[in-house]
N, C-alpha and C positions, 0 to 999 in steps of 0.2 A: 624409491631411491635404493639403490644397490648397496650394500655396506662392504666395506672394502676389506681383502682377506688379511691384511699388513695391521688395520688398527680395530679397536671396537666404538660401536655406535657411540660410547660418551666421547669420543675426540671430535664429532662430527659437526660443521656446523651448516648453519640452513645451506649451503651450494655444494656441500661437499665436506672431506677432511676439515677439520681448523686445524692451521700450519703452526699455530700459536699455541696449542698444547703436548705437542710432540717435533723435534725436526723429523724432513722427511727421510725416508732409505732414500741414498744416489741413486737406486733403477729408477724411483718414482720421480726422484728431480729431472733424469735426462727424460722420463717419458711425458712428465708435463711440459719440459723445454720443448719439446717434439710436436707437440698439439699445439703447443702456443705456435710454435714458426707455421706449421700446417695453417694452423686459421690464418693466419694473420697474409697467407700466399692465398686462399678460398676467395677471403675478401677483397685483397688485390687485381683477383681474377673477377668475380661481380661489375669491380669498380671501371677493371679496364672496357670489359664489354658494354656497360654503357653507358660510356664515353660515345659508341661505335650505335646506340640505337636512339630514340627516340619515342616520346609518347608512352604508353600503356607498359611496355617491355625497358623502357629506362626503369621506369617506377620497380616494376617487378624485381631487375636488378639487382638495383638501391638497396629494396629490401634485405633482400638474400646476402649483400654484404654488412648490411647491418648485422642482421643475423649473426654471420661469422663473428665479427667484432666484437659481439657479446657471447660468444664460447671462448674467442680469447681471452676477454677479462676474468672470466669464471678461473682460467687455467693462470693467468698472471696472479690474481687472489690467492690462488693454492701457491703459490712459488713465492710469493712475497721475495724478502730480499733475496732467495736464491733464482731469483730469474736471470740474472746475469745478464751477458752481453746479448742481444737483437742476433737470432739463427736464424738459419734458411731453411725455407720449408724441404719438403720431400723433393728427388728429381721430379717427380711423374705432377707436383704442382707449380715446380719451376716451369716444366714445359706447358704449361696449362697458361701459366702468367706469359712467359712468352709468346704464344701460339695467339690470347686475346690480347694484347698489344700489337703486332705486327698485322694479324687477320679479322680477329670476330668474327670468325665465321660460323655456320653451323657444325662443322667439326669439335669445335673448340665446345660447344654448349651440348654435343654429343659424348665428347670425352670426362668433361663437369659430369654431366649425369653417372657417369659407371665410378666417378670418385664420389659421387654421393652416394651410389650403390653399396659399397664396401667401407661404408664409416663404420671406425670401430667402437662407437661409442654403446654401442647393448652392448660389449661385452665388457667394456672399460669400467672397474668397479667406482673410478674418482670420477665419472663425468655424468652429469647429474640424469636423472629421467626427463626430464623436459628438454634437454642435447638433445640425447637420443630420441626423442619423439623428431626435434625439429629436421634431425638429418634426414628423419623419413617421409617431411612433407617438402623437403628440399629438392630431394629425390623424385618428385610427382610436380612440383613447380618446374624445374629443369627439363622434364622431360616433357611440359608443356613446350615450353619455350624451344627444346630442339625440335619438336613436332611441328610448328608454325614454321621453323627452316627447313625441317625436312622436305616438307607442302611444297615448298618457293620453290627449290631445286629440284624438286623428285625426277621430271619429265627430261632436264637435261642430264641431270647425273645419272638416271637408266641407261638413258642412252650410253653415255662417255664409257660407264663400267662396263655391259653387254659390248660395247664395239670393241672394246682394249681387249677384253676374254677373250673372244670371238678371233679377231686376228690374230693375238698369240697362240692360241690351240688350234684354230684351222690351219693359217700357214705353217705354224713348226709339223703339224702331222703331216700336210702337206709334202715340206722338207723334205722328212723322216719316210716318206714315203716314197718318193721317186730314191731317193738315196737306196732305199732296201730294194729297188727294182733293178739297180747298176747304171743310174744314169749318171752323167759325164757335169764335174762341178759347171761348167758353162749352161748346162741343161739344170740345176738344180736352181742356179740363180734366174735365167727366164722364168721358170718357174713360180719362184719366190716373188718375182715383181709382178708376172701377169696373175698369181693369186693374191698380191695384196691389193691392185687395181680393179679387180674383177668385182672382191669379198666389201674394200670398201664403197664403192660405187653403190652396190646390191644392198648393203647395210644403208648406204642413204637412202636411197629410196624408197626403199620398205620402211624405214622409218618415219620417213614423210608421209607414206601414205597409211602408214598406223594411225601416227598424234592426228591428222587430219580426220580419218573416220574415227576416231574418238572423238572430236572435237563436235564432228557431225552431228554424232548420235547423242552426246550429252546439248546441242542444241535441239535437237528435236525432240527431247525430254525436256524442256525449256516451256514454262508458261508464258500462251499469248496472251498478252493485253493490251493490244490494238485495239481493241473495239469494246473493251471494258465500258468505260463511259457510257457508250449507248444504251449496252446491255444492263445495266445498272437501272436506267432509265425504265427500260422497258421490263424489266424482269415482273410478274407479281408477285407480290410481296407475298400474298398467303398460300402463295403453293408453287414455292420457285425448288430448283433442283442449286443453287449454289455452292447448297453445305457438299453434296457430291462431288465438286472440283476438287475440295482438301483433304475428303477422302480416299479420293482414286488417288492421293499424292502419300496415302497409310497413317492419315490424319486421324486420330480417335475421331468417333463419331459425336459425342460430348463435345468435345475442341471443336469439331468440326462446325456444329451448331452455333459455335460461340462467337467464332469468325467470320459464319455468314452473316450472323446476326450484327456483329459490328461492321460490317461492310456496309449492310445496308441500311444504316444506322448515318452513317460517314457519307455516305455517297463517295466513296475513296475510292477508285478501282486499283491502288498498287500493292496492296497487301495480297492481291489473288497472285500479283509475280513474284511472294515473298519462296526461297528457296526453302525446302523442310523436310529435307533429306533425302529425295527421293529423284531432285532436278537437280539440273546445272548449276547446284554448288560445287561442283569439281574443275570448271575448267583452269586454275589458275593452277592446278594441279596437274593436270594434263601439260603442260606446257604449250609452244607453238612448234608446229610442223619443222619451219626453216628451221628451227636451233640446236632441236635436236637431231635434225639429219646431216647438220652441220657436224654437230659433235657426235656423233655416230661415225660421218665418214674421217674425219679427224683423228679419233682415237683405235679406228678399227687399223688403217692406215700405220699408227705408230704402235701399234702392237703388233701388226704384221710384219714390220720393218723387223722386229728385233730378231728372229731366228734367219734371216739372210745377211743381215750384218755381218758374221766372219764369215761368210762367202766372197762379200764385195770387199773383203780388206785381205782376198787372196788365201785365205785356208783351204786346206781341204782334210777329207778324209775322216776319221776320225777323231781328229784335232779341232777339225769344224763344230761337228756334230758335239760333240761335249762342251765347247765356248758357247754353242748356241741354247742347250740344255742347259746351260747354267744361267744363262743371258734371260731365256725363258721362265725357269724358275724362279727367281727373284724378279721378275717382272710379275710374274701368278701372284705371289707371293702378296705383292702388294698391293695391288687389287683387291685381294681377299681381304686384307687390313684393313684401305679403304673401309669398303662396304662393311666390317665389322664396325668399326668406329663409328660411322655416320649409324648405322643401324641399332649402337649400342649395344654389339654382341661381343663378345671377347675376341679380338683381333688376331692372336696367334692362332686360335682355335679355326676361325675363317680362313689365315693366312695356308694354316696345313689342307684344307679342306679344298681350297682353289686348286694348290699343287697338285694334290693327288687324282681332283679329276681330270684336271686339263692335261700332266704326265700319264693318265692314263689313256686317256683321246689318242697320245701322238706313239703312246708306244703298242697299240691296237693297230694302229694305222704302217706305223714301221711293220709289222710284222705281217699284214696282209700283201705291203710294199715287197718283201720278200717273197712271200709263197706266190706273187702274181710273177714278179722277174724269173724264180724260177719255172712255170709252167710256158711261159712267150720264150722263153732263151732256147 
């Protein structure tokens, strides 16, 4: 336990400070109020999400706002009578309590995770060493539980992010392009709609026929046992090749022995289709064909809309070109967030990252759009 640099070790008592042998300094009073409202919105956010689950991940929950609710008391203990009136946690766990009320979704348990990331409690001298252990296994439960949503969504939300990119950087360089060659804004907008019809069409497609040969190929890494039964039957027992099945699957060879052995023990032939890391436990991850070529040409589609937008509402010129570069930008922008959030990366950090390449895609492409206008003129 940390000794805190304000008192010495005889004020302390087993959780922390004793409030009862010294009052505290006001920093330390509004910074225990501060953890108190903190916890007290952590566990609000546990409680809302599950409301929102069921089974095995309610439990898990539960826990975790148990959890919180007992770092609150730790910190109500330390404040005794100066806890005062019930605060509001931080914004960034307001949005957290709102975001699992209205969604539960895997955002919301991706965003959880990066505020368990940054618990201040290792460096907080009043908040006990068992806090700080718990934020850190908080942190590794959370980011179970965002990884079990990440699974669910992965094969749609590729899709939805790659199509939104994809159309805001093809079609604005697009744009940017025919625009640097001197085409006529009636020719920029053709443009604009036969490349966002062309790019989202082309993105369904190939999207469909990606998830589908994935799907393929993690079935035909898929164990047969069809005819398990028989084979069982017939196998000899003292010089059969079985334990080989679990092995070609990167089974230890020990293990592998162990489960031929109970197979043939069981007469069970379904343990030979048990997945073990090597087969068709991915498809649920993969997603299906239709959904995400669905959401491929959907989102490819409304991110290619965005840089012809002030065309079709009559701009032109260089008036256009900047409404649509800004239109663009914060459209990158948030993509990049997205994917940082779900990914549990630092979202501004992603947000700048989107910008500067997809800005640099269209202004590569303006500038080819020029040296070609000039050399055809």
């Amino acid at each position: 336990m940390a000794t805190p640099s304000s008192r010495g070790s005889e004020n302390r008592g087993p959780d922390g400070p004793d409030p009862a042998t010294r009052a505290p300094a006001p920093s330390a009073v509004r910074r225990w109020r501060r953890r108190l409202a903190d916890e007290r919105e952590e566990a609000k956010v546990y409680r809302d999400l599950a409301t929102r689950r069921t089974g095995e991940e309610r439990q898990i929950l539960l826990g975790l706002a148990e959890a919180e609710e007992r770092h609150a008391a730790h910190w109500m203990r330390l404040l005794g009578d100066e806890a005062g009136r019930i605060r509001r946690g931080a914004a960034r766990m307001r949005l957290l309590a709102f975001l699992a009320r209205r969604f539960g979704s895997v955002f919301v348990l991706a965003l959880a995770q990066r505020a368990e990331t940054r618990s201040p409690y290792r460096s907080d001298a009043d908040a006990t060493a068992a806090m700080a252990a718990d934020e850190r296994v908080h942190e590794e439960v959370v980011r179970g539980l965002a990884a079990r949503g990440r699974a669910r969504v992965s094969g749609t939300f590729r899709a939805a992010v790659f199509g939104a990119n994809d159309g805001l950087v093809s079609n604005f360089a697009l744009v940017l392009g025919v625009i640097g060659g001197g085409a006529s804004p009636s020719t920029v907008v053709l443009t604009g709609v036969a490349g966002l019809l062309a790019g989202a069409l082309s993105m369904g497609a190939g999207e469909y026929v990606s998830v589908r040969s994935q799907r393929e190929l993690l079935a035909a890494s898929s164990p047969d046992v069809r005819d398990a039964p028989a084979l069982l039957r017939e196998l000899d027992v003292n010089a059969n090749e079985l334990a080989l099945v679990y092995r070609a699957r990167g089974v230890p060879a020990a293990e592998a022995d162990r489960r031929a052995a109970a197979v043939l023990r069981s007469g069970d032939p379904r343990s030979l289709g048990e997945p073990d890391g090597t087969d068709g436990g991915g498809h649920d991850v993969v997603g299906t064909g239709l959904s995400a070529a669905l959401s491929s040409f959907c989102f490819f589609a409304s991110g290619a809309a965005v840089p012809v937008i002030p065309f079709l509402f009559g701009l032109g010129g260089a008036s256009a070109v900047i409404v649509a570069g800004v239109l663009v930008g914060l459209a990158l922008m948030l993509t990049g967030a997205t994917v940082g959030v779900l990914s549990g990366g630092p979202p501004f950090r992603r947000a700048l990252r989107q910008l500067a390449i997809g800005m640099g895609a269209a202004a590569t492409t303006y500038g080819l759009g020029l040296l070609v206008g000039a050399a055809v003129s």
